[in-house]
TIRO-2110 file (N, C-alpha, C; in Angstrom, 1 decimal):
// TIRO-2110
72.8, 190.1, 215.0, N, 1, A
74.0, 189.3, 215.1, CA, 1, A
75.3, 190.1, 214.9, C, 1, A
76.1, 190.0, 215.5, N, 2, A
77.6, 190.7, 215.5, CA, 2, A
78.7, 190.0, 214.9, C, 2, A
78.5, 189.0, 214.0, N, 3, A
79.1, 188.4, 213.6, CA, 3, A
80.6, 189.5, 212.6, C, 3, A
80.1, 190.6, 211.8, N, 4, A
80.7, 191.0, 210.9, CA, 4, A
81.9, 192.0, 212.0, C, 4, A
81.8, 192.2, 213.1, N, 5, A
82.9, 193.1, 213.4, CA, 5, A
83.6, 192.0, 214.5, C, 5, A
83.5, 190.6, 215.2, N, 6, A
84.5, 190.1, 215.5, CA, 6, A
85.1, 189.3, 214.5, C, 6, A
84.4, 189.3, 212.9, N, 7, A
85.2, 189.0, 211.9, CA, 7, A
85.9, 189.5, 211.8, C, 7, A
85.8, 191.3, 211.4, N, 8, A
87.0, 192.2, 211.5, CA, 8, A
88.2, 192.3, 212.4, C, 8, A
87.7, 192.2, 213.6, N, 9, A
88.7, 192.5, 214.5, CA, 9, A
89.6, 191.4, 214.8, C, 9, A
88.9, 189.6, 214.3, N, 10, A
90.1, 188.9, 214.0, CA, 10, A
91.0, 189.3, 213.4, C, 10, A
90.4, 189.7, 212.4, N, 11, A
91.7, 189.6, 211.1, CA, 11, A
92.4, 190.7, 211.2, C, 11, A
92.2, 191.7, 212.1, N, 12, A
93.1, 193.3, 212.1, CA, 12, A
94.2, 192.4, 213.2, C, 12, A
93.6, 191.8, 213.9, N, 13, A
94.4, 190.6, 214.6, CA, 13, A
95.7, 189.7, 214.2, C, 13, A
95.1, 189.2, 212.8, N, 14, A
96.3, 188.1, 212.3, CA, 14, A
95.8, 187.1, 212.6, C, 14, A
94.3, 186.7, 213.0, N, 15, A
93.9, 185.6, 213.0, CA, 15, A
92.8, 184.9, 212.3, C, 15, A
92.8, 183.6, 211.9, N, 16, A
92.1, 183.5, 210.6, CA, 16, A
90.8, 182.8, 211.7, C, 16, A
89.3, 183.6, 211.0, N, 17, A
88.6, 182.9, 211.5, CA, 17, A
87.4, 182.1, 210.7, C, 17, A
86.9, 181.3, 210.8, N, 18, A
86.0, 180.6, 210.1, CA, 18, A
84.5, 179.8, 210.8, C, 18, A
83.6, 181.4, 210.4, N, 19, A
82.1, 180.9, 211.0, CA, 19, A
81.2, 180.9, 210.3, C, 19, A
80.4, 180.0, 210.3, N, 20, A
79.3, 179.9, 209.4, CA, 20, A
77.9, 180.6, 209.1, C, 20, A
77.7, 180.9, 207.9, N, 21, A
76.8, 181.6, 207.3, CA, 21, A
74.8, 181.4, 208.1, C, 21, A
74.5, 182.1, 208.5, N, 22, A
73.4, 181.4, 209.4, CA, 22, A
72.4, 181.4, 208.6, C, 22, A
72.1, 180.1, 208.0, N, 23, A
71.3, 179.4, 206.8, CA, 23, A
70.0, 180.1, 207.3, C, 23, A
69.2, 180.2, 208.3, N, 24, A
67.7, 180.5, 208.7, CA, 24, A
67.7, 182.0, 208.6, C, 24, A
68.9, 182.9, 208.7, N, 25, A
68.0, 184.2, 208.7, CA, 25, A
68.3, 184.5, 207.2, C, 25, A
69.6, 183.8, 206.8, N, 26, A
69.9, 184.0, 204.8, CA, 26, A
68.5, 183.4, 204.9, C, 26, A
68.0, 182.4, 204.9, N, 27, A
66.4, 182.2, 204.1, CA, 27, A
65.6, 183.2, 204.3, C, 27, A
65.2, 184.1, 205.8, N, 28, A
64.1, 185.0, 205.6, CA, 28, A
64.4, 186.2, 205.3, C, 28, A
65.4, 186.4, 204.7, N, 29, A
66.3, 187.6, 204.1, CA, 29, A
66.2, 187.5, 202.7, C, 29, A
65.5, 186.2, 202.4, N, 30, A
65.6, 186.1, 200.6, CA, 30, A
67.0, 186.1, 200.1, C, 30, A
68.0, 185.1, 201.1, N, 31, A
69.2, 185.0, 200.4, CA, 31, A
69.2, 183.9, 200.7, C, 31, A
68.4, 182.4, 200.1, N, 32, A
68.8, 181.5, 200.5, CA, 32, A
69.7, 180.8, 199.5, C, 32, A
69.6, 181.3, 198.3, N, 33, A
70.5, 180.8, 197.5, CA, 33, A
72.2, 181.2, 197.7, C, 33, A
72.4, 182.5, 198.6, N, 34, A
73.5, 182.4, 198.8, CA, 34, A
74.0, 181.5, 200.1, C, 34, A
73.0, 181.1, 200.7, N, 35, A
72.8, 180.3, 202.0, CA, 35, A
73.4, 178.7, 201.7, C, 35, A
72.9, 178.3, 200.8, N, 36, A
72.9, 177.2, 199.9, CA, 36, A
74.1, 176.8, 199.3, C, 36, A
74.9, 178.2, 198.6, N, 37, A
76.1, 178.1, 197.8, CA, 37, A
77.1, 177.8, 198.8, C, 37, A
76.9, 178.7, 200.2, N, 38, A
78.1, 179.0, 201.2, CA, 38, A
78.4, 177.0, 201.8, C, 38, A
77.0, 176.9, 202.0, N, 39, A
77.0, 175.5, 202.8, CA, 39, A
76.9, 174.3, 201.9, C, 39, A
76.7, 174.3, 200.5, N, 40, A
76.7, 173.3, 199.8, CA, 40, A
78.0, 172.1, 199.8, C, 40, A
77.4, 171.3, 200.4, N, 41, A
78.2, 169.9, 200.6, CA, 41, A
77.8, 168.6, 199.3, C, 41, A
77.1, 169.1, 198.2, N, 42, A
77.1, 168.2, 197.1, CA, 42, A
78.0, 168.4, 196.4, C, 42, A
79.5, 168.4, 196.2, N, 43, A
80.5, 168.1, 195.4, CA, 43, A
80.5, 169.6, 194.7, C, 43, A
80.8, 170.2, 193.9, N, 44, A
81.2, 171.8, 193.6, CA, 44, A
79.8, 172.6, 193.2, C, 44, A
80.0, 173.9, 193.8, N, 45, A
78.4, 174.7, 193.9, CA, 45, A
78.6, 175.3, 192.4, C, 45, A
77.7, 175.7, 191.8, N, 46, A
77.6, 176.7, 190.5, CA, 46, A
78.5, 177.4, 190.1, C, 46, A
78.1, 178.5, 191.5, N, 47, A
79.6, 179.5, 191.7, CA, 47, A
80.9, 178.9, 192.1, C, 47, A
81.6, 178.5, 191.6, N, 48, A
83.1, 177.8, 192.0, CA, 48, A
84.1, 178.5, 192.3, C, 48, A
84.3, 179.7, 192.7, N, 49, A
85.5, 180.2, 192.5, CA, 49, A
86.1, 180.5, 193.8, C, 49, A
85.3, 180.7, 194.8, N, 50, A
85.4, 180.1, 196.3, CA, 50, A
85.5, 178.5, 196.8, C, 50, A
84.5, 177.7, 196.0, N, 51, A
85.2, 176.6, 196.1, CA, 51, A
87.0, 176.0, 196.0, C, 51, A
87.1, 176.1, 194.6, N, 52, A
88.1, 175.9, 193.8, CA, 52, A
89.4, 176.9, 194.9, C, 52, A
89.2, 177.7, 195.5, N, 53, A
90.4, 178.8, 196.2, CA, 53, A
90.5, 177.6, 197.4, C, 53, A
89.1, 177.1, 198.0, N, 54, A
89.6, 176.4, 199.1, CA, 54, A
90.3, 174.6, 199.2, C, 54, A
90.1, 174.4, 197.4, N, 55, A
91.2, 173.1, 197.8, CA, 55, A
92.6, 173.7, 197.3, C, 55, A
92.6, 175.1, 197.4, N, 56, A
94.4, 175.3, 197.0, CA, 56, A
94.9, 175.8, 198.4, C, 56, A
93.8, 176.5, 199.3, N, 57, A
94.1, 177.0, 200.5, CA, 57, A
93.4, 176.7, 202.0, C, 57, A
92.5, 176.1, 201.6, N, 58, A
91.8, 175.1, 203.0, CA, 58, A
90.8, 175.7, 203.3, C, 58, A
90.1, 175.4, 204.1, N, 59, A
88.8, 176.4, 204.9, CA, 59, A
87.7, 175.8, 204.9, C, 59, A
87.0, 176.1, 205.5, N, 60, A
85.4, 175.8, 205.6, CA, 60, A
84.6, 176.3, 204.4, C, 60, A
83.2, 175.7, 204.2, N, 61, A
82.3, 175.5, 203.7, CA, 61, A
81.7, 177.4, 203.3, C, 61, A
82.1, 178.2, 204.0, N, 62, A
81.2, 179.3, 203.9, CA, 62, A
82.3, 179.9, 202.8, C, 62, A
83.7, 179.2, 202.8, N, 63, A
84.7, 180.3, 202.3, CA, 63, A
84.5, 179.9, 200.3, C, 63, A
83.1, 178.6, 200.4, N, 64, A
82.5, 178.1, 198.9, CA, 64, A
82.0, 179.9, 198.2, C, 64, A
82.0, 180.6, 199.4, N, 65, A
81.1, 182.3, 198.7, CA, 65, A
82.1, 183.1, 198.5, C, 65, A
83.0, 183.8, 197.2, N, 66, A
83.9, 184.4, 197.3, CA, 66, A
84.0, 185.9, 198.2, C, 66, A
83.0, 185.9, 198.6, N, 67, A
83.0, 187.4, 198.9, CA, 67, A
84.0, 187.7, 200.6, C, 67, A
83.4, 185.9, 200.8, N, 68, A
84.0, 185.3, 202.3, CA, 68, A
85.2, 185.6, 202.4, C, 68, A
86.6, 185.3, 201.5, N, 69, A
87.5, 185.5, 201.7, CA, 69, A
88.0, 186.5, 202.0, C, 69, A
87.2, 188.0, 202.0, N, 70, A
87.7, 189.0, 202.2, CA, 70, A
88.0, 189.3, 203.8, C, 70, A
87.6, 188.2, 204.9, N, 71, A
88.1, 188.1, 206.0, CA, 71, A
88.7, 186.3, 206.2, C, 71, A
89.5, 186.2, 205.6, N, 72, A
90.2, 185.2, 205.5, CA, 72, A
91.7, 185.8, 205.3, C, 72, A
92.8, 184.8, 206.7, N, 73, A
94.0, 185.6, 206.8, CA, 73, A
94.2, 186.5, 207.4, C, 73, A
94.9, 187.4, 206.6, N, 74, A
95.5, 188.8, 207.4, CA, 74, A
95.5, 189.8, 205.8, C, 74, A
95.1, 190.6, 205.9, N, 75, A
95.4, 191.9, 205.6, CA, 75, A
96.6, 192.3, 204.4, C, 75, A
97.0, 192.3, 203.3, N, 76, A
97.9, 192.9, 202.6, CA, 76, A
98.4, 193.4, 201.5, C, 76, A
98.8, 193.8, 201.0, N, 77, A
99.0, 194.6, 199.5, CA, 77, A
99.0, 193.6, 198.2, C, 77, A
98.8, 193.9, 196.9, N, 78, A
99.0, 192.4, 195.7, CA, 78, A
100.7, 192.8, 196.2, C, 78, A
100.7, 191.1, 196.1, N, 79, A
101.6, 190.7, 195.6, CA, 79, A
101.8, 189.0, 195.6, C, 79, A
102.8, 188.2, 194.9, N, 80, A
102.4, 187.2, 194.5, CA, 80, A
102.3, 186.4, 195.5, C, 80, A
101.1, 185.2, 195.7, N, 81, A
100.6, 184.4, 196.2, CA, 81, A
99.6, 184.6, 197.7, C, 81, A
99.3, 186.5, 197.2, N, 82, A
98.1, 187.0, 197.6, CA, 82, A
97.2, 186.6, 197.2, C, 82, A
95.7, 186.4, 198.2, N, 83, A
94.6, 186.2, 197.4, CA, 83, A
94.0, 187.7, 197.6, C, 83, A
93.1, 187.5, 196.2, N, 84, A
93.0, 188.6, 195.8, CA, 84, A
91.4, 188.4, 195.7, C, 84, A
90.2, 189.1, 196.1, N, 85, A
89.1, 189.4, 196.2, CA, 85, A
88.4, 190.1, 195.5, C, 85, A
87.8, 190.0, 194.8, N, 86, A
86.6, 191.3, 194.0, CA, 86, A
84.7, 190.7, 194.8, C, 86, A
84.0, 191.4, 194.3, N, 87, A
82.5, 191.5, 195.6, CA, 87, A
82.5, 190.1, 194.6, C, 87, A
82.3, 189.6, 193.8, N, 88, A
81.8, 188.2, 193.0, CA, 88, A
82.8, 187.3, 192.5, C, 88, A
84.2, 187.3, 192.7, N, 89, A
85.2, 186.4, 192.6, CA, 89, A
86.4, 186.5, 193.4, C, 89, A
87.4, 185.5, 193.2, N, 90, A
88.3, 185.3, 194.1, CA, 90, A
89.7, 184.5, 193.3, C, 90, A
90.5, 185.0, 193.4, N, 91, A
92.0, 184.2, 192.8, CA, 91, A
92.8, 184.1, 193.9, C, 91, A
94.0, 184.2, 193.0, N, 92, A
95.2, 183.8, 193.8, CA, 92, A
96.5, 184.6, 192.7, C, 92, A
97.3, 185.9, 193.2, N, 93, A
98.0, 186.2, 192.4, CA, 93, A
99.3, 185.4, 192.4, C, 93, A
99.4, 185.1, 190.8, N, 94, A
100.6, 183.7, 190.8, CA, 94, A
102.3, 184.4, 189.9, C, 94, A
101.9, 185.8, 189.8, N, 95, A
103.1, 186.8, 188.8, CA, 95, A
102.8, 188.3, 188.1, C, 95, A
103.4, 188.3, 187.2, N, 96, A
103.3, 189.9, 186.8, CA, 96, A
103.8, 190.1, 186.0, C, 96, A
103.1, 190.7, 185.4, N, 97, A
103.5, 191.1, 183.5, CA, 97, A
104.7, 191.9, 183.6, C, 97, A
105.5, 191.6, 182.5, N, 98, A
106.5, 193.2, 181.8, CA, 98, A
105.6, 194.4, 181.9, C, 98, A
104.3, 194.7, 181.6, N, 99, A
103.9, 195.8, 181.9, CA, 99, A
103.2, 196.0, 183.3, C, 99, A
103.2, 195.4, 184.2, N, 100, A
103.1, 195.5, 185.6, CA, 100, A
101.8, 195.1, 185.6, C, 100, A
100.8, 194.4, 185.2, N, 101, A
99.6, 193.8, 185.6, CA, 101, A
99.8, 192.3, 186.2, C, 101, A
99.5, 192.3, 187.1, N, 102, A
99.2, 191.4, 187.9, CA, 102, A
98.3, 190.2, 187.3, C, 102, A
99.0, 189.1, 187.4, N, 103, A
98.6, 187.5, 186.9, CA, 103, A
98.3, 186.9, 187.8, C, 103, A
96.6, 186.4, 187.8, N, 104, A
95.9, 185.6, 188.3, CA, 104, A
95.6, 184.2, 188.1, C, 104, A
95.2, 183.5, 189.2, N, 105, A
94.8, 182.2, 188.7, CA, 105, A
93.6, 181.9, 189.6, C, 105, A
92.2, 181.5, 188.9, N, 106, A
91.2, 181.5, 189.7, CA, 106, A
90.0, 180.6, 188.7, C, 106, A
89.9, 179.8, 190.0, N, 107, A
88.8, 179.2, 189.3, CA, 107, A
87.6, 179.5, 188.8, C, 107, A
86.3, 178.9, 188.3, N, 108, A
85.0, 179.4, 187.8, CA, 108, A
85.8, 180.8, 186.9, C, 108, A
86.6, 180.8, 185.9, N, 109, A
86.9, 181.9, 185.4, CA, 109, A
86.3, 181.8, 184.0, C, 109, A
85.0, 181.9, 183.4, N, 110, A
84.9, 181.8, 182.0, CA, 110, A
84.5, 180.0, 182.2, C, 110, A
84.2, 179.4, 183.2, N, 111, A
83.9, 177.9, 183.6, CA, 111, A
85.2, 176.9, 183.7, C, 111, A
86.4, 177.8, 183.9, N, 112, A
87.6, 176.9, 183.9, CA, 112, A
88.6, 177.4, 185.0, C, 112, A
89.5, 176.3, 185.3, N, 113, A
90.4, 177.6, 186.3, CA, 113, A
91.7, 178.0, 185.0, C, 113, A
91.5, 179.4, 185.3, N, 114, A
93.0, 180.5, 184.3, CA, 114, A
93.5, 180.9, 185.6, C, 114, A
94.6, 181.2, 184.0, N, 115, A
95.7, 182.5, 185.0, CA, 115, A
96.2, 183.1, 183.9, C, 115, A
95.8, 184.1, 184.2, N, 116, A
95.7, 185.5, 183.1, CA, 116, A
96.0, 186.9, 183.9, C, 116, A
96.1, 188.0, 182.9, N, 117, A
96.6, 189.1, 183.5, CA, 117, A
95.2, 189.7, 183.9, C, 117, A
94.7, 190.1, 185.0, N, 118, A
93.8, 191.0, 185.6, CA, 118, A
93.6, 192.2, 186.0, C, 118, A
92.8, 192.9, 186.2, N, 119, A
92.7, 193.9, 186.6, CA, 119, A
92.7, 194.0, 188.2, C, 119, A
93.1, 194.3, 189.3, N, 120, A
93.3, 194.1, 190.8, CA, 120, A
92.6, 195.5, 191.3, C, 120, A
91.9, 196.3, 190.6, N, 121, A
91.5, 197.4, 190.7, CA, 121, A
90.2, 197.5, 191.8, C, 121, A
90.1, 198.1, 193.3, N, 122, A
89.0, 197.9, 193.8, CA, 122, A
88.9, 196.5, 194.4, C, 122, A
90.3, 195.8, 194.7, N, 123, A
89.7, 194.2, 195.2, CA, 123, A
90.4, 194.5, 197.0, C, 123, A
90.6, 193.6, 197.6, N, 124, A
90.8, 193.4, 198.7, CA, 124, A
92.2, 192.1, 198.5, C, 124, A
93.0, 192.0, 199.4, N, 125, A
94.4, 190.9, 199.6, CA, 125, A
94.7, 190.7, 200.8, C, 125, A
94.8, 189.4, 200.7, N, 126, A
95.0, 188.2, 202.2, CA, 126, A
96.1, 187.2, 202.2, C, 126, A
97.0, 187.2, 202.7, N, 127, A
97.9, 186.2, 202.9, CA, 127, A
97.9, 185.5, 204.1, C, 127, A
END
């Protein structure tokens, strides 16, 4: 399936795209639990932190998997009201410390949504 490079070349694009996670080969791949979390339509999945990003920013069902977001949008450096990506969660940068760390707010954080100073080290940013 070629799905991961006309994701890319949307978004080198400027264009947001949103396709879904193909539930039958995540099952014979022994990912059905991530299969499950992406398409889960029972009210908020375990993992929340992709959920929780998309009633602040919109999107389909697949963008419930944080890792999704990292082709979501366009492309860009932190800065505030970037979303910001790591491989297992997802925020939204909302400010910036006196000592120049970057202030997050993201849900499934510790089981709540914060906004706290984080580390942005190794993530990916989408506006």
């Amino acid at each position: 399936m070629f799905v991961r490079p006309l994701i890319v070349a949307a978004g080198l694009l400027g264009i947001a795209v949103s396709l879904p996670l193909d539930v039958a080969q995540a099952s014979r791949s022994g990912h059905a639990s991530l299969a499950r979390q992406a398409h889960g339509s029972q009210g908020r999945p375990a993992r929340w932190c992709g959920w929780w990003m998309r009633t602040q920013k919109g999107g389909g069902p697949e963008l419930n998997l944080a890792s999704n977001w990292k082709y979501w949008g366009r492309p860009t450096g932190p800065r505030v009201g970037a979303v910001v990506v790591w491989s297992h969660h997802v925020g939204e940068i909302t400010g910036r410390t006196a000592d120049g760390q970057w202030i997050v707010r993201s849900g499934n954080d510790g089981g709540q949504v914060r906004e706290r100073p984080r580390s942005v080290a190794g993530a990916v940013f989408r506006i």
